[in-house]
N, C-alpha and C positions, 0 to 999 in steps of 0.2 A: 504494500500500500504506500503511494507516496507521499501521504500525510506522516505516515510513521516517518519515513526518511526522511521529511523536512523537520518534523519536529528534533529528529535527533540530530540536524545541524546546528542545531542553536545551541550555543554558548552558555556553559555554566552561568555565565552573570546574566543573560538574560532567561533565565528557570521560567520567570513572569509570565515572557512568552510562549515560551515551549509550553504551558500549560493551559495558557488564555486559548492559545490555538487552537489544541483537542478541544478545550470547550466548545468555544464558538462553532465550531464544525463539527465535531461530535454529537455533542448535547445540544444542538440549535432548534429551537422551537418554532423557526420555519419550514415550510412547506421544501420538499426537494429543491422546487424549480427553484423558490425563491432564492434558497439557500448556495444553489451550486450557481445558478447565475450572479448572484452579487461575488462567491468566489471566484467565478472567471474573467467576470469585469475589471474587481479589486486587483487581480494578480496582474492584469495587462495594466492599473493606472498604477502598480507602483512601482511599476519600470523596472522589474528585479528578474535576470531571467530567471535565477535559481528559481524564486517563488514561482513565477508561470510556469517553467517545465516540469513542476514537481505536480500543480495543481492541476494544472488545463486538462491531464489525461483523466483523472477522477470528475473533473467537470464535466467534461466530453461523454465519458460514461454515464452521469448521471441526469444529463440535457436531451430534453430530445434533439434533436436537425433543429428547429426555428427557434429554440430556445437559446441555444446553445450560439447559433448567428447572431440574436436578436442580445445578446451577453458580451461580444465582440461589439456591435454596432453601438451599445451603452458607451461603451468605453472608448469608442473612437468618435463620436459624436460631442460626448461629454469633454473629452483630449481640446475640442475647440470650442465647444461652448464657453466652459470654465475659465480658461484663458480671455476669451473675448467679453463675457459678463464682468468675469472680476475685474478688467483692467475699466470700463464704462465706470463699474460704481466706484473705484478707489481714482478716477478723475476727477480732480477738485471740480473741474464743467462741469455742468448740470446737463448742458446744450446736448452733451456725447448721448446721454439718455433720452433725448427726444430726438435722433438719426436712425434710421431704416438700419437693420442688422445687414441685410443686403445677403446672407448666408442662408445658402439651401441645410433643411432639419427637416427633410419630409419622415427620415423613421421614426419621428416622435411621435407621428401620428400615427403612423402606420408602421412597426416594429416587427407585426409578424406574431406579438406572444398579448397574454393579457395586458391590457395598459398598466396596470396596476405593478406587476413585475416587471416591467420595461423602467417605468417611474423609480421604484424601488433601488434598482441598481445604478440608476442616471443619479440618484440621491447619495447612494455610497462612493460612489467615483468622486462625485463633488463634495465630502467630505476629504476624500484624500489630495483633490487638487483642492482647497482651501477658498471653494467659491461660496459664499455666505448666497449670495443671490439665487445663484443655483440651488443650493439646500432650501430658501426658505419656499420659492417658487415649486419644488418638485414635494416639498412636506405638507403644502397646502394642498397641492393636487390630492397625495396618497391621504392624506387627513379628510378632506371632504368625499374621496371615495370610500370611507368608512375603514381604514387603517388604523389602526393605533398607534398610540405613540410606544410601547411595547415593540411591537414589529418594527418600527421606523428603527427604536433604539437598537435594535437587534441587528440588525445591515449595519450600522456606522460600529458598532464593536467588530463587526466582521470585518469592513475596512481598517480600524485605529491596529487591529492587530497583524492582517496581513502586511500593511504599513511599516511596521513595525517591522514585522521578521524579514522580510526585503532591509531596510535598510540597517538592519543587524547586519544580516548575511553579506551583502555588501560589502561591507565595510570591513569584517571580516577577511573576505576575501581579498581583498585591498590590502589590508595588515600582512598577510599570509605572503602577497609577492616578495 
């Protein structure tokens, strides 16, 4: 299982992780899809290959086909949202906020999986790329479509920790050349 091997790369001083890990993905009180799509999303936004090529195959197994697309499309869509929202709102202009985005986002609409799990992962990813706009924008969505804040919290623990063990590993392996 590549959960086990990722866990067992993590470094004595982060135990934190190696253990929040197995939670969040073992013990996760999400639905498969919701579950393994926020991990295949997360693992592509925190730019680690370790982490993706340890997770993506247990993703892959546990996504259907449109699930599993519609989990890459989160992450590549959110890759430039999040960039392009956060820099508008951290513009002291106000003006930037009232310009045409001018960028095609047809998969929001149309994703291919429930909206709700498409939302869901589009909300993890923008916790790890650090777009407040994006989060509050996509919380309201899953909130008004009767989500809880339980679920919501449960994706951003999946993100804070994937985040994490990427940027351990990393860095590690950076120390280790």
């Amino acid at each position: 299982m590549a959960l086990d091997e990722l866990k067992s790369a993590i470094p004595d001083f982060a135990k934190d992780l190696k253990l929040n890990l197995g939670s969040v993905i073992g013990n996760s009180d999400l639905p498969q899809q919701q579950l393994w799509g926020t991990v295949l999303a997360c693992a592509i936004a925190s730019r680690s290959p370790k982490v993706l090529r340890e997770l993506e195959p247990e993703a892959k197994a546990n996504l259907s086909a449109e699930a599993y697309t519609a989990a890459k499309s989160a992450a590549a869509i959110m890759a430039m949202n999040n960039v392009f929202y956060r820099t508008r709102h951290l513009l002291s202009d106000p003006e930037y906020g009232t310009l045409r985005a001018g960028l095609r986002m047809n998969v929001i609409g149309n994703p291919g999986v429930e909206k709700v799990d498409f939302e869901l992962w589009s909300l993890a990813v923008s916790a790890i790329n650090g777009c407040g706009q994006c989060l509050d924008s996509h919380e309201q969505v899953l909130r008004k479509a009767g989500v809880d804040r339980e679920t919501i919290q449960e994706a951003v623990k999946v993100a804070s920790v994937i985040q994490a063990v990427g940027v351990t590993l990393d860095a590690e392996a950076v120390i280790a050349e």
